[in-house]
C-alpha positions in Angstrom: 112.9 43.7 80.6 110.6 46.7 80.7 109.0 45.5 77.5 108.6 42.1 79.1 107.1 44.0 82.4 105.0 45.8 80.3 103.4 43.3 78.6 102.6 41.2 81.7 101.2 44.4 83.5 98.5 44.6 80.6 97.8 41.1 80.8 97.0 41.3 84.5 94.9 44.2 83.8 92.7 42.6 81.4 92.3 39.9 83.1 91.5 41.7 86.1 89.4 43.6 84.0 87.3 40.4 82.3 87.2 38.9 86.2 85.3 41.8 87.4 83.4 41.8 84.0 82.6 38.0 85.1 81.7 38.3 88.5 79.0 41.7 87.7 77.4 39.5 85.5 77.1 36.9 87.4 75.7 39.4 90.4 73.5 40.8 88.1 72.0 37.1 86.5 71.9 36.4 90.2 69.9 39.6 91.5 67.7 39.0 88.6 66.6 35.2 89.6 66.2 36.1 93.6 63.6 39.1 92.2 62.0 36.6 89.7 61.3 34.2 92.5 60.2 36.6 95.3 57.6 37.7 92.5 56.4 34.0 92.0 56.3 33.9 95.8 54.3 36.5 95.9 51.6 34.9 93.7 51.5 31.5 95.3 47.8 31.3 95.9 47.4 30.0 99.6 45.1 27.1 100.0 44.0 24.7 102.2 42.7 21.1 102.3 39.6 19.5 101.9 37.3 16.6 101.9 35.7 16.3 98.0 34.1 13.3 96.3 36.4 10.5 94.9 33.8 9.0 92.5 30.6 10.5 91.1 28.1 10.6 94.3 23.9 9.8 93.9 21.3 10.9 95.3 20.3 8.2 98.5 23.8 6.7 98.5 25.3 6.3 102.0 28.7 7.8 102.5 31.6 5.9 103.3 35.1 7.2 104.2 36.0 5.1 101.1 34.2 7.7 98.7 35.9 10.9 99.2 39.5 12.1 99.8 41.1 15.2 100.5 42.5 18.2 98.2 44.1 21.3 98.2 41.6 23.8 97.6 41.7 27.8 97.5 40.9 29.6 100.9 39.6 32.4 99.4 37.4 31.1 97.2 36.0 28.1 100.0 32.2 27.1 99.4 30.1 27.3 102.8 30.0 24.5 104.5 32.7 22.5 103.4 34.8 19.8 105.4 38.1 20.5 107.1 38.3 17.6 109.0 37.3 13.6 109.2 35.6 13.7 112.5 32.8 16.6 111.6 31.9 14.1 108.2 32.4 10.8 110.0 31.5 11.4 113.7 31.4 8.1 114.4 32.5 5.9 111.2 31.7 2.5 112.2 28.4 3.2 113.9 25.7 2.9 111.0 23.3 4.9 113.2 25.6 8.0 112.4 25.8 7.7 108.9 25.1 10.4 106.5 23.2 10.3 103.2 24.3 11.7 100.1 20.9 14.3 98.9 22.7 15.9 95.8 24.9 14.8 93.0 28.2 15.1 93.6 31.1 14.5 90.8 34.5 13.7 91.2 36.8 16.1 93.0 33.9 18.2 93.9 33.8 19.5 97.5 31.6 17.7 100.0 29.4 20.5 101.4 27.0 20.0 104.7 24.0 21.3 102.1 24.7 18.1 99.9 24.6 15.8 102.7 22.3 14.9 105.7 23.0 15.5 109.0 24.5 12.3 110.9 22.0 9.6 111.4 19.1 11.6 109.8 17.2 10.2 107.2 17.2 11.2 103.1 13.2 11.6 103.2 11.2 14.5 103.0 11.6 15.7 106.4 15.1 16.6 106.1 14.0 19.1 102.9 11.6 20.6 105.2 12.7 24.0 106.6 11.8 25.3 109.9 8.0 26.3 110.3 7.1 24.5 106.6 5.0 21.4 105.7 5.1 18.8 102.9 1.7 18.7 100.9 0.5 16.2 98.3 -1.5 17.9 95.1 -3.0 15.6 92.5 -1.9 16.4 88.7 -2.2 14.6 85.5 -0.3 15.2 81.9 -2.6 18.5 81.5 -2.1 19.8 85.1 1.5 18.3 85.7 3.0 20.8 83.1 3.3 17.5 80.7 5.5 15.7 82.8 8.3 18.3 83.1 8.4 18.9 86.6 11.2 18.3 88.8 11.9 18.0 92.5 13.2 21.6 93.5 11.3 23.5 91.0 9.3 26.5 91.5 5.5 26.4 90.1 2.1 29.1 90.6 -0.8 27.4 91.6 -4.0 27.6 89.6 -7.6 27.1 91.1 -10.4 26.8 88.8 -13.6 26.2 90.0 -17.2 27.9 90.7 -18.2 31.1 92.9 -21.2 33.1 93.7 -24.3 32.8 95.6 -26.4 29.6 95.9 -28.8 30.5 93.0 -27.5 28.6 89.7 -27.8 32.1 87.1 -25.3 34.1 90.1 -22.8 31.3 89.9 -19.8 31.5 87.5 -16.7 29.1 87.0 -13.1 31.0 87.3 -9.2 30.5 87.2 -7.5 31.9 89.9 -4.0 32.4 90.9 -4.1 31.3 94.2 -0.2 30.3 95.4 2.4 31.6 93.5 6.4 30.5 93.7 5.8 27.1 95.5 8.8 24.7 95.8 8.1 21.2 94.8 10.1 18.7 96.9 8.8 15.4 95.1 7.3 13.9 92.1 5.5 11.3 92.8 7.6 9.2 95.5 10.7 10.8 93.9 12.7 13.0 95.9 16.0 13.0 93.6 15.9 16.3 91.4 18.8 14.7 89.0 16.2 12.4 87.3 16.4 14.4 83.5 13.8 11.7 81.8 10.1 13.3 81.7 7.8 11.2 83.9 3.8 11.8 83.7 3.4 12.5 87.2 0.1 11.5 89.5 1.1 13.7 92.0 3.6 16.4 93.5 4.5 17.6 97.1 5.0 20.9 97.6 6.5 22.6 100.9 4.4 25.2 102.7 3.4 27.1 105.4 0.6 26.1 107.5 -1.5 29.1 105.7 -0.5 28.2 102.6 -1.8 23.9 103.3 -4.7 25.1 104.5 -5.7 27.2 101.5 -4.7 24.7 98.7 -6.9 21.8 100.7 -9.5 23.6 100.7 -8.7 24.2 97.2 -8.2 21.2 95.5 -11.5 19.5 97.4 -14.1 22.7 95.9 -12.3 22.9 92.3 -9.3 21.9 90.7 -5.4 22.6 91.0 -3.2 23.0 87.6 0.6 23.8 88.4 2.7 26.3 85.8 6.1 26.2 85.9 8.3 29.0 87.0 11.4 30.0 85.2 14.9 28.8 86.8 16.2 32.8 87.0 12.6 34.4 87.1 12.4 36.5 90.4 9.3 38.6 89.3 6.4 38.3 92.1 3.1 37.1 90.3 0.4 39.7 90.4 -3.2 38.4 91.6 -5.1 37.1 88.2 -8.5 36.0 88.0 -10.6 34.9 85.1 -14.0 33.7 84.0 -15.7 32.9 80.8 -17.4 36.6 80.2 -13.9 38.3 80.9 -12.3 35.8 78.4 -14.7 36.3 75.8 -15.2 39.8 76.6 -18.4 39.8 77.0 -20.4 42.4 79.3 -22.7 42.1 82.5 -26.3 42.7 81.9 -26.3 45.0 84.8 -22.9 46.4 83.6 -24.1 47.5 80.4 -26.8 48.9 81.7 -24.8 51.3 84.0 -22.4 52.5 81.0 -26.1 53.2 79.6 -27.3 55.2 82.2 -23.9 56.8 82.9 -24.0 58.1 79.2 -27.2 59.1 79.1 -26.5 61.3 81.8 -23.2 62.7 80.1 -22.9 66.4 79.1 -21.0 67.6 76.5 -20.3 71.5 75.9 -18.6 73.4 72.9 -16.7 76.4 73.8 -17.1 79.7 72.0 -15.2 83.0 73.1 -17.0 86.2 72.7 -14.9 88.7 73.1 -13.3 88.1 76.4 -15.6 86.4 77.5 -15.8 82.1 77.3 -19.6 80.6 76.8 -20.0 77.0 77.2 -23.0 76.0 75.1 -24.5 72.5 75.6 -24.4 70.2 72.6 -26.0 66.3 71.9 -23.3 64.0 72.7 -22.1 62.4 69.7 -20.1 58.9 70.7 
């Protein structure tokens, strides 16, 4: 009998043993899942929703609730001037007064952004590219002037007068380049407004926007001379320096009345030699040599 009670008493201790066993590993498998997801948690990126394009979006298309939807979209990382809700893109959906006009390519599942759309009921034409205090003038190009038909609604050009100055007597008069407005912002080419257009188009004209200043000086320049436009790099934020040139500076060649000063102005050049005697320093004019 004690044999038999023996044996059962180890059983029941193993067993009790391989439950406990059992049940810490479970604890621990357990523990180790709850940790796992609290650091998933932890990484969920929050986000919120908002209006984007369904379909790829041109420039002058009008809007409809039909083109865009909504998605789940970062909140840290939102672009200015997004859409939260229906009402601020559609005020008023079935009134075609309130409609808004698509002014920049969209693609699919990109956010619709107030900058890439007009205001409700305002037009796509010029006037809504026009900034406060800045006006929309016309300059006449051809392939030479137009920068070969590269130019591009949005781009940034210098403007280039060339034409004569001087006095009224005919030998005083000279024909120049001159930089005259630098960094302008074209708006359209030709009676295109839609900077997407990549084919190369020989342009007959351009509209620029400008200050009132700024109009004023390129009429008066393109009715005494003539404009050419070159084309400013897309990441080049260096200020142009004021540049003038004529046919003597460009050849290098010399004013009469120029030459005639360096002349005079070496004629009436010294030029010494030093010699020390003793401790003393002479100076001794000499002929100058060059």
């Amino acid at each position: 009998m004690r044999a038999v009670f023996g044996l059962v008493l180890v059983a029941g201790l193993a067993l009790a043993g391989f439950a406990v066993y059992m049940a810490k590993n479970y604890i621990s498998g357990y523990q180790n899942e709850l940790a796992a997801a609290n650091a998933a948690k932890a990484q969920i990126i929050q986000t919120v929703e908002v209006i984007v394009a369904k379909r790829p979006l041109r420039y002058g298309e009008v809007l409809k609730t039909e083109d865009v939807r909504w998605a789940k979209w970062p909140e840290d990382s939102l672009p200015e001037g997004v859409f939260k809700a229906v009402d601020d893109l559609f005020p008023d959906p079935k009134n075609p007064d309130m409609r808004r006009i698509v002014l920049r390519a969209m693609e699919p599942n990109e956010a619709v952004m107030a900058i890439k759309v007009t205001e409700p009921g305002e037009d796509a034409g010029l006037t809504s590219r026009l900034k406060k205090g800045m006006r929309a003038f016309t300059i006449k190009v051809d392939v030479a002037t137009g920068v070969s038909g590269f130019l591009r609604p949005g781009d940034v050009v210098d403007v280039y007068w060339t034409g004569e100055i001087g006095t009224g007597t005919r030998n005083d008069r000279r024909e120049v380049t001159k930089l005259i407005q630098p960094n302008i912002q074209l708006i359209a080419v030709d009676q295109t407004a839609n900077g997407d257009d990549a084919e190369a188009t020989i342009a007959r004209t351009v509209t620029v926007t400008a200050n009132s200043q700024q109009v004023a000086a390129l009429a008066q320049a393109q009715a005494s001379g003539r404009l050419s436009l070159a084309l400013v790099g897309a990441e080049d934020d260096t200020v142009a320096q004021s540049v003038e040139v004529d046919m003597r500076s460009l050849l290098g060649i010399k004013e009469a009345e120029q030459i005639k000063e360096e002349q005079v102005a070496q004629s009436e050049k010294v030029c010494t030699i030093r010699n020390r005697r003793g401790s003393e320093v002479v100076q001794i004019p000499i002929p100058c040599t060059n």
